[in-house]
PADREN-239634 format. One line per 10 residues: for each residue x, y, z of C-alpha. Coordinates in nm, 3 decimals, padded with zeros to 5 digits, always signed. Layout:
BEGIN
X:Y:Z ~ ...
REM end
This chain:
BEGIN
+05.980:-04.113:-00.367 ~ +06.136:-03.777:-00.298 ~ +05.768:-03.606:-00.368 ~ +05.606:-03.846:-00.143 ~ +05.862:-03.828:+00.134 ~ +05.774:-03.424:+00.052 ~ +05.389:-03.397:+00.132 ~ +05.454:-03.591:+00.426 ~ +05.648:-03.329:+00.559 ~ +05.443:-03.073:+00.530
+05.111:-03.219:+00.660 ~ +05.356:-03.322:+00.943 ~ +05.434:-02.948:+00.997 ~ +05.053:-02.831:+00.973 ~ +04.971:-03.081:+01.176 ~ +05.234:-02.950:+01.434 ~ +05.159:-02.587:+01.399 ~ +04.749:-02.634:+01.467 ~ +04.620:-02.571:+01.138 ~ +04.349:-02.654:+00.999
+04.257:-02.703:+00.658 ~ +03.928:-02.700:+00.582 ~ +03.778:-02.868:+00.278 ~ +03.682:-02.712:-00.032 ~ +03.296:-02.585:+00.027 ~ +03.112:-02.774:-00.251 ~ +02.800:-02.611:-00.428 ~ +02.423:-02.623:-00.354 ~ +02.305:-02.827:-00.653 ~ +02.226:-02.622:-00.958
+01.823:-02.753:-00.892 ~ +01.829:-02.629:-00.521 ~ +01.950:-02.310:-00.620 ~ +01.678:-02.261:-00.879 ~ +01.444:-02.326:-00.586 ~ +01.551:-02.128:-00.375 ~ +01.519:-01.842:-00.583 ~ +01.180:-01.926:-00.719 ~ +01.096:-01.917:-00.328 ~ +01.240:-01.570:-00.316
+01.071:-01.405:-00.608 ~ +00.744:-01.564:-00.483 ~ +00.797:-01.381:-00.139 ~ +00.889:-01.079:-00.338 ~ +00.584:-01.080:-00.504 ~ +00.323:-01.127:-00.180 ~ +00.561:-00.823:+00.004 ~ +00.480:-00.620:-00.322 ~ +00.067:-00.711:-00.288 ~ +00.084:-00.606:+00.132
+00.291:-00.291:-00.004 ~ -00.011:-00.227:-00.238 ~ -00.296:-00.296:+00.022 ~ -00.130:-00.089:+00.245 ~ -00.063:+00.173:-00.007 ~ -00.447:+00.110:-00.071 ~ -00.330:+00.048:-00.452 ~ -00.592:-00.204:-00.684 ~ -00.414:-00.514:-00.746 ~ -00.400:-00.606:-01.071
-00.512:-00.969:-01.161 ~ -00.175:-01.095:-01.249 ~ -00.035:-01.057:-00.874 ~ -00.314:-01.354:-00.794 ~ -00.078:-01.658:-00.965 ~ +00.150:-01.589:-00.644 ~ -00.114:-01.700:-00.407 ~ -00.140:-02.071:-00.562 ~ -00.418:-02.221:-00.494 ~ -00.534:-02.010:-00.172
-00.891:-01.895:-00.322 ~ -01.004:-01.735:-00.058 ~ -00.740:-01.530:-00.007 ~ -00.753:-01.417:-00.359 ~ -01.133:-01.406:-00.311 ~ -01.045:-01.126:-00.037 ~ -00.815:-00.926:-00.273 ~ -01.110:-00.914:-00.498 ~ -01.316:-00.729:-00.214 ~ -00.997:-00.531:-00.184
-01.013:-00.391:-00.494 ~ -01.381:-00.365:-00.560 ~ -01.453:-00.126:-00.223 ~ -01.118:+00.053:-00.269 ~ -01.196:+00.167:-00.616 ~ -01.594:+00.288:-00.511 ~ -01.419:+00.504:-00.189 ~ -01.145:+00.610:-00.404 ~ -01.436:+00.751:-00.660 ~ -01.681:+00.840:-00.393
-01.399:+01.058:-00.228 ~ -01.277:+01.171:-00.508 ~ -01.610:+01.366:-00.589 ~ -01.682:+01.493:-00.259 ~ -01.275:+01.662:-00.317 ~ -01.386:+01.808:-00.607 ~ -01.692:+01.941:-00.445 ~ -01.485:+02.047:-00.131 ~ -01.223:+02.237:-00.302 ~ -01.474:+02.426:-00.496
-01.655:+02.543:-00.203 ~ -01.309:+02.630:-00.012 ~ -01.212:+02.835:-00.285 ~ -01.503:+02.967:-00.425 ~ -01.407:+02.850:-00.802 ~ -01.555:+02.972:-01.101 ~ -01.520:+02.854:-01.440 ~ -01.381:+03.015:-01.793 ~ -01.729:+03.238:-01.785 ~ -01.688:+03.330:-01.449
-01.967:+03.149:-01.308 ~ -01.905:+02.914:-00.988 ~ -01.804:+02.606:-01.060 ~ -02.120:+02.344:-01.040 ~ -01.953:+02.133:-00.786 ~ -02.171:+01.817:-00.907 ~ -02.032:+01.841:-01.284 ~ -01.851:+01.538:-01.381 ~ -01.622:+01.710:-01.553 ~ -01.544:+01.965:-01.300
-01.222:+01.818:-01.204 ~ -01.049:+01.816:-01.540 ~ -01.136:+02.183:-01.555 ~ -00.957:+02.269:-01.227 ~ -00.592:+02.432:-01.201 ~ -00.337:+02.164:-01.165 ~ -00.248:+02.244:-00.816 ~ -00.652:+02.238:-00.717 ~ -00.645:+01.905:-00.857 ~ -00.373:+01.772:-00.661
-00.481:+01.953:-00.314 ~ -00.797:+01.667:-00.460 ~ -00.613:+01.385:-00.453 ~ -00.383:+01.397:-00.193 ~ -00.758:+01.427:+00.008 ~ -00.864:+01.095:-00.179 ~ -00.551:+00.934:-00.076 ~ -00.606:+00.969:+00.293 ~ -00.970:+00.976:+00.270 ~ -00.895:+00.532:+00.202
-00.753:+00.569:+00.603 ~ -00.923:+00.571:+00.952 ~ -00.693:+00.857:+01.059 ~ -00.777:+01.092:+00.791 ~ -00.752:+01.441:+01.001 ~ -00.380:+01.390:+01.132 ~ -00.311:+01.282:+00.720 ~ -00.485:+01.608:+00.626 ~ -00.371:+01.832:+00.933 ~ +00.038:+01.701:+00.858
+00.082:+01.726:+00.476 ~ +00.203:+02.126:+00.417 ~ +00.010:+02.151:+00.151 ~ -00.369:+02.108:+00.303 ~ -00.229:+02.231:+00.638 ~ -00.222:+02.568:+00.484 ~ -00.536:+02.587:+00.310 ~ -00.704:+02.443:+00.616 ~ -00.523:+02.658:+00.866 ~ -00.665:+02.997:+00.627
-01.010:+02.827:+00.651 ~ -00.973:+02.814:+01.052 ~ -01.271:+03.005:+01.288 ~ -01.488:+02.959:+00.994 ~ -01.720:+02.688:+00.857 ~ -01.497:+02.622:+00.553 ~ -01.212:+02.488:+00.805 ~ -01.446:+02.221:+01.011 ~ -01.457:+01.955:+00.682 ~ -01.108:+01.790:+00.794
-01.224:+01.729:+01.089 ~ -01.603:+01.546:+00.989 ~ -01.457:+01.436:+00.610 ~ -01.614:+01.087:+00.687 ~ -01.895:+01.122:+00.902 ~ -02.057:+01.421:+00.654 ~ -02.226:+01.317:+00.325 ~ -02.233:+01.488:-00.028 ~ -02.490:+01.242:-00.171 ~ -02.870:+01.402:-00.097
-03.111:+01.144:+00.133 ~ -02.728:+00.958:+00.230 ~ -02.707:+00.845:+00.616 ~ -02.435:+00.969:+00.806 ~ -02.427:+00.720:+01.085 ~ -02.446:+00.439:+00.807 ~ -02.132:+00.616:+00.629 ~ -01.953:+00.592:+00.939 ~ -02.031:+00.200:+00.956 ~ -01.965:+00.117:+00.624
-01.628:+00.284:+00.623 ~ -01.551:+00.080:+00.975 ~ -01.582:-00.225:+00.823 ~ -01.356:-00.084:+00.524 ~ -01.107:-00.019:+00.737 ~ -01.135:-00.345:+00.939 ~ -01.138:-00.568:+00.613 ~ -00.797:-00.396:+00.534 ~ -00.625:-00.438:+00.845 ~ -00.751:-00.821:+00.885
-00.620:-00.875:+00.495 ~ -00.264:-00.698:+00.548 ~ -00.230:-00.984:+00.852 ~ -00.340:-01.254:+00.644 ~ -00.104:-01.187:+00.391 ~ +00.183:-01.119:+00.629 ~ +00.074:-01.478:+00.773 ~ +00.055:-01.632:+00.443 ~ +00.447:-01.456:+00.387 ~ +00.549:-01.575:+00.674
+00.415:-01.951:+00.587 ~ +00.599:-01.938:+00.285 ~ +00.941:-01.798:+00.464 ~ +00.925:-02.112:+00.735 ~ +00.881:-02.329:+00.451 ~ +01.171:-02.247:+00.264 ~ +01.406:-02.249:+00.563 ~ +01.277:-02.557:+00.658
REM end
């Protein structure tokens, strides 16, 4: 009786003094939780595939399970990864050729450098070979020259090259060819439509993200 009598009292005095006492918060269920973070790592993985597009990165087969059943988007990472890889090679020689010519490079003989060798590159000094693919790198973007013209290490061997012939390739790097009987003009298309395709797939999978993120709020 006295421990009844007891408890009254005191919700009479909290009552009295205006507080409040909320109720214990209870739990999301132990099978919403696990969706919710499925949800998550799913999101995770389409930010990492925009990071790689972006990043103009191949993405490697196993990042398609996180699209589901969405085909043609997956279909589009395929094109993705097939006309990334052929500029990344294409641009890749036409370095190699480029850096030759800039620095006049000759091999262990002391002959130049036959700047369509195959195996020219792996025969270059290490910092030659990275001047080549920091050029690849922002060759795969449509505003190649401020890329080149910025980074501190091409600035300065383009700035040495300046008020001579060897210092106009940053500015032409996609509009001149290295390939004999190649079309300029059809160069310049073909790399358009590369750089469309890119842009139009980074906002389809920032829409298909953003599908995903209104569905799991919902």
């Amino acid at each position: 009786m006295t421990a009844m009598l007891s408890i009254v009292l005191l919700a009479s005095c909290i009552d009295k003094a205006g507080i409040v006492v909320a109720p214990p918060e209870q739990e999301a269920p132990v099978e919403t939780k696990q969706n919710l973070n499925e949800d998550n790592y799913l999101i995770e993985r389409i930010e990492r595939i925009i990071e790689k597009v972006i990043d103009r990165e191949v993405i490697e087969d196993v990042y398609f399970r996180y699209l589901g059943d969405n085909d043609a988007l997956i279909e589009e990472l395929k094109k993705h990864n097939e006309r990334t890889g052929y500029y990344t090679a294409y641009f890749s020689q036409k370095a190699t050729q480029t850096m030759i010519w800039v620095f006049q490079l000759e091999d262990e003989s002391g002959s130049p450098f036959k700047a369509d060798w195959a195996t020219a590159y792996i025969k270059l000094p290490s910092d030659v070979q990275e001047l080549i693919e920091i050029i690849t790198h922002y060759s795969l973007y449509r505003n190649f020259s401020e890329l080149f013209l910025c980074n501190p290490k091409l600035a300065f061997v383009i700035s040495s090259e300046w008020g001579g012939s060897a210092g106009m390739w940053p500015y032409y790097w996609h509009y001149s060819t290295h390939v004999e009987g190649e079309d300029p003009e059809e160069m310049r298309r073909e790399l358009s439509e590369y750089f469309d395709f890119e842009d139009d797939l980074i906002t389809q999978l920032e829409t298909y993200r953003d599908t995903l993120i209104s569905v799991e709020r919902s």
